[in-house]
TORVO-666666 format. One line per 10 residues: their letters; for each residue x, z, y of N, C-alpha, C, O, CB. Coordinates in steps of 0.02 Angstrom, whole numbers, plus 50000, padded with zeros to 5 digits. Atoms other than C-alpha are relative to their C-alpha. Glycine has a CB too. Layout:
N
A = X Z Y X Z Y X Z Y X Z Y X Z Y; ...
This chain:
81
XXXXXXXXXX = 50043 50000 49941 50000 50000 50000 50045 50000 50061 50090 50041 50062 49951 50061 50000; 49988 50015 49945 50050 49950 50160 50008 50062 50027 49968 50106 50012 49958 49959 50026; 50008 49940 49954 50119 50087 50290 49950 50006 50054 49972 49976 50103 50055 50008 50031; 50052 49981 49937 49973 50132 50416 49981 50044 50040 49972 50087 49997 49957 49997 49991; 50071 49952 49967 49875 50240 50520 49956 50039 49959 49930 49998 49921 49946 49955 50033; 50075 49997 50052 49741 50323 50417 49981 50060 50048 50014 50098 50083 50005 50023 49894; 50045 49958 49970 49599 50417 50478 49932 50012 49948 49909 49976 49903 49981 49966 50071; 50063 49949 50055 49453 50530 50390 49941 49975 50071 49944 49987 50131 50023 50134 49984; 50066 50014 49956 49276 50449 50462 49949 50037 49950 49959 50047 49890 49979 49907 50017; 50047 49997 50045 49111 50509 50413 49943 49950 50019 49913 49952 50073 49979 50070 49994
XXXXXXXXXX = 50041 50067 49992 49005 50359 50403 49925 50008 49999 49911 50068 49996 50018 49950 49941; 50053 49988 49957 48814 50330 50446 49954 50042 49936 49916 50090 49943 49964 49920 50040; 50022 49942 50066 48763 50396 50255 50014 50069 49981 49985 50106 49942 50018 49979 49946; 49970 49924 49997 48849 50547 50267 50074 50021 49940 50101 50073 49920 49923 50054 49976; 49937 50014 50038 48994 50494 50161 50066 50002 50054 50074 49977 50109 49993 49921 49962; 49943 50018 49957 49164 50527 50211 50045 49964 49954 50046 49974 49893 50035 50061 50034; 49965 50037 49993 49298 50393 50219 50064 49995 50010 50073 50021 50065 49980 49983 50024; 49937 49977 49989 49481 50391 50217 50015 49890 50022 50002 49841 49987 50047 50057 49909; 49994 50086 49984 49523 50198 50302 50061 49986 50026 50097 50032 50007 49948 49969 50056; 49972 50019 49956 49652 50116 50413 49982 50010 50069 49929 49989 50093 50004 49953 49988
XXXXXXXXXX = 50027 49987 49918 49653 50171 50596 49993 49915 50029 50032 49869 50018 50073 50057 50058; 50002 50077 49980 49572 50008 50691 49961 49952 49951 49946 49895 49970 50077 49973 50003; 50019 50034 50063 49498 49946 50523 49937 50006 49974 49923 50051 49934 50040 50019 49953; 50087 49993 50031 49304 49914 50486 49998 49966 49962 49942 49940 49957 49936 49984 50038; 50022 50038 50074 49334 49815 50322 49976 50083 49953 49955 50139 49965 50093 49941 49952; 50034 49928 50080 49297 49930 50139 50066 50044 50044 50111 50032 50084 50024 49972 49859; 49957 49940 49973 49367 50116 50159 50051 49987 49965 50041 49928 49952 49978 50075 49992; 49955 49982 50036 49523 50140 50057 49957 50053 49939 49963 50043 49879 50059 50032 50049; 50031 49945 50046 49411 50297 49974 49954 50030 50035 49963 50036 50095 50045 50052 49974; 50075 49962 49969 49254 50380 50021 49970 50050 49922 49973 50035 49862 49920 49913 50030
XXXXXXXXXX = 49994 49940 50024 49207 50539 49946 49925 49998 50033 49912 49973 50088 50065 50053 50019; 50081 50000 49998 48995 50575 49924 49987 50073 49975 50000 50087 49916 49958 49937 49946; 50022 49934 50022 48933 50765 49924 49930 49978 49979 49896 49935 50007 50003 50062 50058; 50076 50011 50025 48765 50784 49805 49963 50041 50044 49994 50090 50063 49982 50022 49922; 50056 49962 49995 48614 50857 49877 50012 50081 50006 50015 50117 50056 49959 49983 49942; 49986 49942 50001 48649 51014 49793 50091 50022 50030 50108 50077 50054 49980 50016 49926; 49928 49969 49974 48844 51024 49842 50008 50001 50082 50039 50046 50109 50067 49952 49968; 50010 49982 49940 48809 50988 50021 49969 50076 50026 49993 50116 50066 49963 49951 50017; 50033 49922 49986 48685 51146 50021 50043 50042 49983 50042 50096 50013 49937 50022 49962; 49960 49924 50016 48821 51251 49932 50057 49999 50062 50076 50054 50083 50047 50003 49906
XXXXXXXXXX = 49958 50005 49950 48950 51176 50076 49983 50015 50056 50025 50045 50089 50021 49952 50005; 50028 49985 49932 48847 51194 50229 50046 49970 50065 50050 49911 50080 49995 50083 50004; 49971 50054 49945 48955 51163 50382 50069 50006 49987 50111 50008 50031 49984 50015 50084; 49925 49992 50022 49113 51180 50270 50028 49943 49967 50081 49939 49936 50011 50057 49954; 49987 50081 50043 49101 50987 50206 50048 49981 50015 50093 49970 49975 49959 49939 50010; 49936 50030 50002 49215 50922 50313 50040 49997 49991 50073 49945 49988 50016 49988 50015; 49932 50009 49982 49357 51008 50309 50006 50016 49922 50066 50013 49905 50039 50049 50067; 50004 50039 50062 49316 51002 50114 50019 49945 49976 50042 49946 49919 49957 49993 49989; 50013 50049 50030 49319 50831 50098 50079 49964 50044 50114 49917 50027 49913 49971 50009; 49907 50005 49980 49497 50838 50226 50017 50008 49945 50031 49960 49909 50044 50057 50051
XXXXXXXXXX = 49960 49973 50036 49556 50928 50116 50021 49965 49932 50075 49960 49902 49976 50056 49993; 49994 50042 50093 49517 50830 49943 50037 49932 50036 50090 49917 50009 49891 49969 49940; 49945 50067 49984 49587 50649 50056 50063 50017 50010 50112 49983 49993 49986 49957 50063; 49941 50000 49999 49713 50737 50107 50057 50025 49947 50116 50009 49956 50002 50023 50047; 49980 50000 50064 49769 50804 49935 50029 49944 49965 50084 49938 49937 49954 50017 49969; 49983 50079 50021 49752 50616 49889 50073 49975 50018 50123 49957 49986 49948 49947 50041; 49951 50055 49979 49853 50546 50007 50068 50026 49965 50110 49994 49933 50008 49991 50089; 49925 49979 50021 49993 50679 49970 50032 49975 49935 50088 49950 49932 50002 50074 49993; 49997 50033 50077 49979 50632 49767 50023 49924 50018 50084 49913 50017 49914 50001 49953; 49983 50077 49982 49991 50446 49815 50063 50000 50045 50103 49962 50019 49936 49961 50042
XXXXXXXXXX = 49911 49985 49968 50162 50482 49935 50038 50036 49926 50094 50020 49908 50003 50079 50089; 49921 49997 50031 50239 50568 49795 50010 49972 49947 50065 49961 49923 50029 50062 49986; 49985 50063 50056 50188 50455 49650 50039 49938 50026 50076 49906 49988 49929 49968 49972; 49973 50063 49965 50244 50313 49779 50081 50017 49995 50122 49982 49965 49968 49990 50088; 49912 49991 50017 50427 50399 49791 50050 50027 49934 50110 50029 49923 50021 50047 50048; 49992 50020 50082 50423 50424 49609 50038 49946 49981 50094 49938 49957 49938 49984 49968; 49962 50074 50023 50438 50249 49591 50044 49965 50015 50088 49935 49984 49975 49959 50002; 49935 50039 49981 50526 50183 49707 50078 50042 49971 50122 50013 49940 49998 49996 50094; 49928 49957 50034 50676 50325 49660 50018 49983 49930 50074 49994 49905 49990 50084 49995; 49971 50020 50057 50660 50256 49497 50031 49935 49992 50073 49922 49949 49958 50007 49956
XXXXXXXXXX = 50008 50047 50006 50655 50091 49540 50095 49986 50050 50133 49942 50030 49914 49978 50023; 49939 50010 49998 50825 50101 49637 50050 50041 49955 50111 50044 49963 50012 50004 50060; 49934 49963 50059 50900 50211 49481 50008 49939 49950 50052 49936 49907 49970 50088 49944; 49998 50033 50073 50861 50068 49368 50050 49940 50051 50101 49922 50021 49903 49970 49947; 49957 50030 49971 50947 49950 49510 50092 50018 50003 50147 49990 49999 49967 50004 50056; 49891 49986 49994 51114 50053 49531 50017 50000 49941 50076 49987 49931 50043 50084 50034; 49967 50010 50036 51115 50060 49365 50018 49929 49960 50053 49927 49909 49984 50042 49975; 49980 50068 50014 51128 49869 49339 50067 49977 50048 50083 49918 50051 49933 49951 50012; 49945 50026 49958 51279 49862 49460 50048 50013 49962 50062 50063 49930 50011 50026 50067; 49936 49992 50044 51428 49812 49387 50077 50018 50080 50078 50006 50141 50012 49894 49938
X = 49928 49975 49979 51610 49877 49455 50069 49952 49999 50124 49975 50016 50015 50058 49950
């Protein structure tokens, strides 16, 4: 994924959105409280539903430097001397 901007919207359904800042194509991820989990959240959704994108994103940064760190171990180790 591309480096960006990102921003947490809550959109006109009451879904929140994790997108590109500037960006009204599809979200990246959107996150839907039920009925009943909204009532158990009350006015504690949002920073709920921060909290679970921003969890995400962190997982996705360190699977991302996972790879790449592997991906230049498997490079240095094809260098010859």
């Amino acid at each position: 994924m591309s480096q960006a901007f990102l921003e947490i919207v809550e959109l006109e359904d009451g879904t929140f959105a994790l997108r590109r800042m500037e960006d009204e194509g599809e979200p990246l991820v959107e996150i839907h409280f039920s009925s009943e989990v909204e009532g158990f959240l009350g006015d504690h959704k949002v920073a709920i539903a921060k909290a679970m994108l921003g969890a995400g994103v962190q997982a996705a940064g360190a699977i991302s430097k996972s790879l790449m760190e592997a991906e230049e171990k498997e490079l240095s180790d094809r260098v010859l001397h």
